[in-house]
Each structure stands twice: as structure tokens, then as C-alpha cells.
N, CA and C of each residue as an Amber inpcrd file, in Angstrom:
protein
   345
   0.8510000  -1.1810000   0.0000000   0.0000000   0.0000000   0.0000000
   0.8910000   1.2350000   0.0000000   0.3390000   2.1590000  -0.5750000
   1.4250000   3.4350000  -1.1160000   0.7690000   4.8190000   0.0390000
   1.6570000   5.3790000   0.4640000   0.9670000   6.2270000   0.9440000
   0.9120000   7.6070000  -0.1920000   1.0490000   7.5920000  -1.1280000
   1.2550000   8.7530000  -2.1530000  -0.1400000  10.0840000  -2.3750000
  -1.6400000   8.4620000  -2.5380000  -2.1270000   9.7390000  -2.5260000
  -2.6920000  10.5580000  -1.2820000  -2.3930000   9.9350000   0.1070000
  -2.4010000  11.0000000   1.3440000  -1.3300000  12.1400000   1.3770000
  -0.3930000  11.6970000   1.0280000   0.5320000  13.0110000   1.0840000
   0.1810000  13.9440000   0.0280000  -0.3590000  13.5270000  -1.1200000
  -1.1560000  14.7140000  -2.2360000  -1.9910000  15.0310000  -1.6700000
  -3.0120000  14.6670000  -0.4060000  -4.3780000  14.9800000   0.1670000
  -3.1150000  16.0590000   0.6870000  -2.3800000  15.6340000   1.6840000
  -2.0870000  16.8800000   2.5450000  -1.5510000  17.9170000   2.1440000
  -0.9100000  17.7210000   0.7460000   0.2180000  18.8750000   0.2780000
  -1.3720000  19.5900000  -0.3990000  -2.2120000  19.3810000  -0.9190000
  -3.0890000  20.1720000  -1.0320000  -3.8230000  21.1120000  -0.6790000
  -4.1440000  20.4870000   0.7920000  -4.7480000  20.8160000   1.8270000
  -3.9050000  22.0670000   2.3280000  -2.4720000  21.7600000   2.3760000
  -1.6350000  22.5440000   2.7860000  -2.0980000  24.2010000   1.8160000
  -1.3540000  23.5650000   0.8620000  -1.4030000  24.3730000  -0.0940000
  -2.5200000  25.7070000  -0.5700000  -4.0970000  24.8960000  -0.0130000
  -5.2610000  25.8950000   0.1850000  -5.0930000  26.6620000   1.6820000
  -4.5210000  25.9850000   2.3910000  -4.4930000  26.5990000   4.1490000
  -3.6700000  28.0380000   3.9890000  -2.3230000  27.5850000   2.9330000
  -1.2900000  28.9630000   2.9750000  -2.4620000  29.7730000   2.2660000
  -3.0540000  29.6210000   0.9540000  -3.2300000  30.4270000   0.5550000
  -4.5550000  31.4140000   1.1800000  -5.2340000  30.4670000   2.2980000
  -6.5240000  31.4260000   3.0310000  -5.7380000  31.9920000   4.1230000
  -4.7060000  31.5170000   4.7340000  -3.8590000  32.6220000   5.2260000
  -3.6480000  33.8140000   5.0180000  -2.5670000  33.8420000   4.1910000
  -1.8480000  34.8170000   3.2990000  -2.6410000  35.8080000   2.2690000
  -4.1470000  35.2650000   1.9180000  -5.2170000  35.7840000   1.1030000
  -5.1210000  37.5300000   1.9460000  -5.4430000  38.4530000   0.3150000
  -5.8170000  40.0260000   0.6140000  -7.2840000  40.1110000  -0.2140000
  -7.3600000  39.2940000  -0.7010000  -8.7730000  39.3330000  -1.4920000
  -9.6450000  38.1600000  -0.7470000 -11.2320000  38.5320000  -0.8580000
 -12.4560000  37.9510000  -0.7060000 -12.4400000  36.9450000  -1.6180000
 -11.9790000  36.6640000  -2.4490000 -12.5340000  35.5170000  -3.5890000
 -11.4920000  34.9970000  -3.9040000 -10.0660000  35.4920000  -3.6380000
  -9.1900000  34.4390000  -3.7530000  -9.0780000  33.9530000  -2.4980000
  -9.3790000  34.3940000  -1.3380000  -9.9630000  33.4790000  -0.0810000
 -10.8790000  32.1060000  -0.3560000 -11.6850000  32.7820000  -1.1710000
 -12.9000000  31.4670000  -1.2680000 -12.4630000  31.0900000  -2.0690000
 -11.4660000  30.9400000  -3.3710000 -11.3450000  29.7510000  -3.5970000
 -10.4440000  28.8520000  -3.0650000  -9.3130000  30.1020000  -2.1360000
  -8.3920000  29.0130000  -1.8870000  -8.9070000  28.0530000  -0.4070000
 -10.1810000  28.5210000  -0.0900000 -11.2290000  27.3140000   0.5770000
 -11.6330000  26.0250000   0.0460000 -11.8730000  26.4730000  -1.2660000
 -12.2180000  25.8520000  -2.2660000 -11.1410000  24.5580000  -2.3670000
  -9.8250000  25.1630000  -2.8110000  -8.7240000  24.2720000  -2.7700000
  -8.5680000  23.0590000  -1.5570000  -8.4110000  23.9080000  -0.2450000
  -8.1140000  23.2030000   0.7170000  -9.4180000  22.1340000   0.5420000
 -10.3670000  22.5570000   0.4850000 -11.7770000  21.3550000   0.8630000
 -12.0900000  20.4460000  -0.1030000 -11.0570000  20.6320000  -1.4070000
 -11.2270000  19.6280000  -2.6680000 -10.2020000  18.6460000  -2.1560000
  -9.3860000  18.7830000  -0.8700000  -8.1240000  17.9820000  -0.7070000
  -9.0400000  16.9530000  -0.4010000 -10.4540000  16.8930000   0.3590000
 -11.0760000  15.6330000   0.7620000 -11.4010000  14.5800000  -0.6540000
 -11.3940000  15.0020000  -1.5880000 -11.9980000  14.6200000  -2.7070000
 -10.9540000  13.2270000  -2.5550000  -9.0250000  13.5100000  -2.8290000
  -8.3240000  12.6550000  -2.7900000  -7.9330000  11.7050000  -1.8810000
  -8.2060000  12.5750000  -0.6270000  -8.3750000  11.6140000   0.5510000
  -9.1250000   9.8610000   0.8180000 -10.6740000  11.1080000   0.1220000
 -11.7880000   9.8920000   0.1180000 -11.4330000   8.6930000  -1.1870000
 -11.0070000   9.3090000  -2.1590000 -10.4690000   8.2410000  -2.9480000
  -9.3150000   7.5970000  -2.9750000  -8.3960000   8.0470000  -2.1650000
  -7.4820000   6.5240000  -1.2650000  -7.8890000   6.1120000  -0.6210000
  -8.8640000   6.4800000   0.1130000  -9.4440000   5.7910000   1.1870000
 -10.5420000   4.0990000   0.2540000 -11.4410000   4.8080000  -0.5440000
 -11.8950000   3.7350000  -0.9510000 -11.7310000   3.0660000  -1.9660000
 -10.2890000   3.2680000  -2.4420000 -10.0010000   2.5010000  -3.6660000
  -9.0130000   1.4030000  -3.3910000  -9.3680000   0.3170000  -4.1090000
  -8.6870000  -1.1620000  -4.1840000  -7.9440000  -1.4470000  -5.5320000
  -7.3200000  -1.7910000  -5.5670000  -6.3420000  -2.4730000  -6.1380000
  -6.8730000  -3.8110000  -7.2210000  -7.4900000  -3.0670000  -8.4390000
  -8.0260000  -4.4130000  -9.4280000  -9.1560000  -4.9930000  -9.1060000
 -10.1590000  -3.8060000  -8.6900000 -11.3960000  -3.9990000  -8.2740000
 -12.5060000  -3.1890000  -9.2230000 -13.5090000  -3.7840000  -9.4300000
 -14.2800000  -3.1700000 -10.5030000 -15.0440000  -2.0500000  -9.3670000
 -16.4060000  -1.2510000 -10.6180000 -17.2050000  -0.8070000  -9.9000000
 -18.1640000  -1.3310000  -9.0830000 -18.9940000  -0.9590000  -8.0580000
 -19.3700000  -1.4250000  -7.0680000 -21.1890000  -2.1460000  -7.9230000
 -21.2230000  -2.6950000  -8.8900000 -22.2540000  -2.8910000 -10.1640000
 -22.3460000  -4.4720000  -9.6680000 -23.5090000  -4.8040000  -9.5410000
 -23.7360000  -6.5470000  -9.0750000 -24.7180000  -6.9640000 -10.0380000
 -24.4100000  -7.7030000 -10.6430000 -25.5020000  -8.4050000 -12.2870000
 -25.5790000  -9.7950000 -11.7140000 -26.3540000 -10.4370000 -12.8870000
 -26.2120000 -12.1590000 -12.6870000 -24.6690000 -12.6210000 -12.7520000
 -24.7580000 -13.4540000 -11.6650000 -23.2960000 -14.2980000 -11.7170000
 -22.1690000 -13.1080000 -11.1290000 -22.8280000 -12.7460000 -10.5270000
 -21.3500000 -11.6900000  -9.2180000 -21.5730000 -11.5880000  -8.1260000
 -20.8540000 -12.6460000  -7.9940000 -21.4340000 -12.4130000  -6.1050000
 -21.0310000 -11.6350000  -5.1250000 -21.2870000 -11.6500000  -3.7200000
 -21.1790000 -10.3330000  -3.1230000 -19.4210000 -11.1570000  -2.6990000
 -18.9520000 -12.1720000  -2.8400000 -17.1460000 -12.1130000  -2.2880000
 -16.1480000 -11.1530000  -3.1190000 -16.9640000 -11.7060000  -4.6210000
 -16.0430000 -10.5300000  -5.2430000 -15.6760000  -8.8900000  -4.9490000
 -14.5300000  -8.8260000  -4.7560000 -14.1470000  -7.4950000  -4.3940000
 -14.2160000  -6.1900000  -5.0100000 -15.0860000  -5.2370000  -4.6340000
 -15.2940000  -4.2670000  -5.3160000 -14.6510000  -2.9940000  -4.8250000
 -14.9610000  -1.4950000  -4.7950000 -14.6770000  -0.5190000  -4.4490000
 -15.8340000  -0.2420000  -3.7840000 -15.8890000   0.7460000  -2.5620000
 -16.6880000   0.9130000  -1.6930000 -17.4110000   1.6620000  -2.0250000
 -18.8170000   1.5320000  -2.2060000 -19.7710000   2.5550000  -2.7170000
 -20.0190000   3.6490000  -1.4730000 -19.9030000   3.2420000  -0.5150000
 -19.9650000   4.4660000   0.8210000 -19.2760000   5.4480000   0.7210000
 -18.0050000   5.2840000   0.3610000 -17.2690000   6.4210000  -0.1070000
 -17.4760000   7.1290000  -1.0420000 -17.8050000   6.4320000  -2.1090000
 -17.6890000   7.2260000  -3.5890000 -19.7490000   8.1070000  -3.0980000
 -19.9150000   7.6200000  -2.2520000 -21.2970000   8.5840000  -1.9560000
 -21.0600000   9.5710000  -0.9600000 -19.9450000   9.0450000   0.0290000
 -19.6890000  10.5840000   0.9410000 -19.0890000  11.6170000   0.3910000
 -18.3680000  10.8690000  -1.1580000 -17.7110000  12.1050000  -2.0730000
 -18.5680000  12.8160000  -2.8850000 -19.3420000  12.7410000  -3.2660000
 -20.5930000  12.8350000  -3.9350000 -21.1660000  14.0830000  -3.0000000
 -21.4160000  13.8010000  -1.7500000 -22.0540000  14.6820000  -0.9420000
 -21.4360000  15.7920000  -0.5090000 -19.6650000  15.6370000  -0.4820000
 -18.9990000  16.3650000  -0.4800000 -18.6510000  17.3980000  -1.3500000
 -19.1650000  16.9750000  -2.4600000 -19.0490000  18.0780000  -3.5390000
 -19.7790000  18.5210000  -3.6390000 -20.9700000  18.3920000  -3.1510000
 -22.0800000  19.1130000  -3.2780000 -22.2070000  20.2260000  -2.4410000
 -22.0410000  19.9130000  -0.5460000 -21.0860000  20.8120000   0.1880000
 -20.1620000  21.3950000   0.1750000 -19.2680000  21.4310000  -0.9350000
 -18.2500000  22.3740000  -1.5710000 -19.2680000  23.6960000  -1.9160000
 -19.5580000  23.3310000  -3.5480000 -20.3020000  23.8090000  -4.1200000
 -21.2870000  24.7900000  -3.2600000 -21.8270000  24.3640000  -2.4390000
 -22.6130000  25.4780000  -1.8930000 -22.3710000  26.2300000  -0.9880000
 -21.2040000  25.6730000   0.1340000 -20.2900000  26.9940000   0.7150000
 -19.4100000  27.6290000  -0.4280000 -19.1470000  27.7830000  -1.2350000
 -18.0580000  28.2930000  -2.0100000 -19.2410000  29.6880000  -2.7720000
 -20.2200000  28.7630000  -3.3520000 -21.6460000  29.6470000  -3.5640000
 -21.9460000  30.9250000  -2.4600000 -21.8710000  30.7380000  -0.9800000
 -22.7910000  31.1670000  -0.5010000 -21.8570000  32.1570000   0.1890000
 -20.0190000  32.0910000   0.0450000 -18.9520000  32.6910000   0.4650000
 -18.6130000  33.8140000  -0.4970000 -18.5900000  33.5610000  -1.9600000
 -19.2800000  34.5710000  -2.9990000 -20.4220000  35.2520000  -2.7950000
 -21.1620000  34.7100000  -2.4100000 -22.7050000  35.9030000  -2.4300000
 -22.0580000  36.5020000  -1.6420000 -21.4510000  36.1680000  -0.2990000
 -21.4910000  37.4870000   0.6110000 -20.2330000  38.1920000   0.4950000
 -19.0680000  37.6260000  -0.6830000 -18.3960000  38.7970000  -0.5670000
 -18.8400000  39.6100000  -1.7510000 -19.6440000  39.6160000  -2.6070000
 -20.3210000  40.5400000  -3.5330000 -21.0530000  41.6960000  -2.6750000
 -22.0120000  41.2380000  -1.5270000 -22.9770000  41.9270000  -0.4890000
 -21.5770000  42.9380000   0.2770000 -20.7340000  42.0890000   0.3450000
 -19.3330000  43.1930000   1.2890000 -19.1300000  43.9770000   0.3760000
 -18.8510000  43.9580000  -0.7290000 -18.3580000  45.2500000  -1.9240000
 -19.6700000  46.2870000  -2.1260000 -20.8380000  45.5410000  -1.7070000
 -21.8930000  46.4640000  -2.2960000 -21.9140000  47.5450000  -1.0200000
 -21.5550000  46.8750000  -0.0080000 -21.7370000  47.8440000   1.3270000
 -20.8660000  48.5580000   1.6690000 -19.8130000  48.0670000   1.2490000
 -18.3980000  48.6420000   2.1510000 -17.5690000  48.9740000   0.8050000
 -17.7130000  48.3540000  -0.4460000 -16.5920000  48.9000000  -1.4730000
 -15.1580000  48.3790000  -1.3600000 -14.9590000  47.5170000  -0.7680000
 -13.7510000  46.9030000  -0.7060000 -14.0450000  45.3080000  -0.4120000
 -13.2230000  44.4650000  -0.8350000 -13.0890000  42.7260000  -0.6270000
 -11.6130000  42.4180000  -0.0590000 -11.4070000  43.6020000   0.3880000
  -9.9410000  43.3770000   1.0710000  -9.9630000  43.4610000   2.9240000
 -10.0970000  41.8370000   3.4500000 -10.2480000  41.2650000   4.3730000
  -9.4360000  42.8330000   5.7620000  -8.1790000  43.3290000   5.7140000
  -7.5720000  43.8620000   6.2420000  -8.1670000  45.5370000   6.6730000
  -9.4380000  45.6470000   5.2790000  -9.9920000  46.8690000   5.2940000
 -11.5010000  46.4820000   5.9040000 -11.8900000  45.5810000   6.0540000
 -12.8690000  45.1850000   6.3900000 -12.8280000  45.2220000   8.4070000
 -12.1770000  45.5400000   9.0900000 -11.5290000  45.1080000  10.0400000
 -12.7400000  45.8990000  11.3730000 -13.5190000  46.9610000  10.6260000
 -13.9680000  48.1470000  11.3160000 -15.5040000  47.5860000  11.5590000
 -15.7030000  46.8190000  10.4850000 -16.9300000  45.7900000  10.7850000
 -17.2770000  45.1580000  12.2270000 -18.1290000  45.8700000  13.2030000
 -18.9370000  45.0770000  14.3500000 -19.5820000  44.4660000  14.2550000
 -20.2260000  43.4330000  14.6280000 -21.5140000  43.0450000  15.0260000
 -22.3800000  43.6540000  16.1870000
């Protein structure tokens, strides 16, 4: 077993973390959210992938020993992208609503903002 594609999960992950760090913009924030939270995508697919295993598809004459790939996963990934997709959506709407109010998407100028 390879550990290759966890360390691509993490150098990814990494890789979106520096950049919501280091971010001066609203939308290169959200995507580099975007980035970090697509690292699950590779995660979940080392996690449920086998080695010379078909899809998780059962017809006449396949029985359940034969070894497949885990359909649980490839559905928590599924759901996961869908939860991408709509925080990434809903992190855009509101930095459009911040420019309409305040005129700037620059996190550092935003600072004067109370609740």
C-alpha cells in the first residue's frame, strides 16, 4: 500500500491553508477554501479505492465475495461536492454583499466591521 495519494491529500490541503492565510482578497480566499476542501476529494479516494477492483455494479453471476470498491465512499464524495459547491456559492454571495456595502473585498480593510 502506497501512501502517495495522502501526502497529495495533505500537500493540497496545505497548499489551500497557505493560501486562506496569506489571502488580501475575498474571492481568492474562497477559492483558496475551495482548494483546501477539494483535498477531501483525494483523501476519500485513497481511502476507498482497491487495487483491481471493478465498480461497485452486481448483475447475474457476481457475487457479493467478489471485491469491489466501496460505494460508501464514492457517496460521501458525492455529498462532499455538493457541500463544496454550496459553501463556495454562498462565500461569494457574501463577498459581492461586502463590496456592495463597504466597497472593498480586502479582508484587512474590512476590520472596522462590528456586530
Amino acid at each position: 500500500m502506497t501512501h502517495l495519494p495522502h501526502a497529495i491529500a495533505a500537500f493540497v490541503f496545505l497548499a489551500g491553508l497557505y493560501g486562506v492565510v496569506t489571502s488580501r482578497h475575498l474571492v481568492h480566499l474562497v477559492i483558496c477554501l475551495g482548494v483546501a476542501q477539494s483535498s477531501t476529494y483525494v483523501l476519500l479516494v485513497a481511502i476507498g479505492a482497491r487495487r483491481d477492483a471493478p465498480a461497485p455494479v452486481f448483475v447475474d453471476g457476481v457475487t457479493r465475495a467478489t471485491p469491489t470498491v466501496d460505494p460508501v465512499v464514492q457517496a460521501i464524495m458525492l455529498t462532499d461536492i455538493v457541500v463544496e459547491a454550496t459553501v463556495v456559492a454562498l462565500l461569494l454571495a457574501l463577498a459581492v454583499q461586502l463590496h456592495k456595502h463597504k466597497g472593498t473585498v480586502d479582508p484587512a480593510r474590512l476590520r472596522d466591521m462590528r456586530g
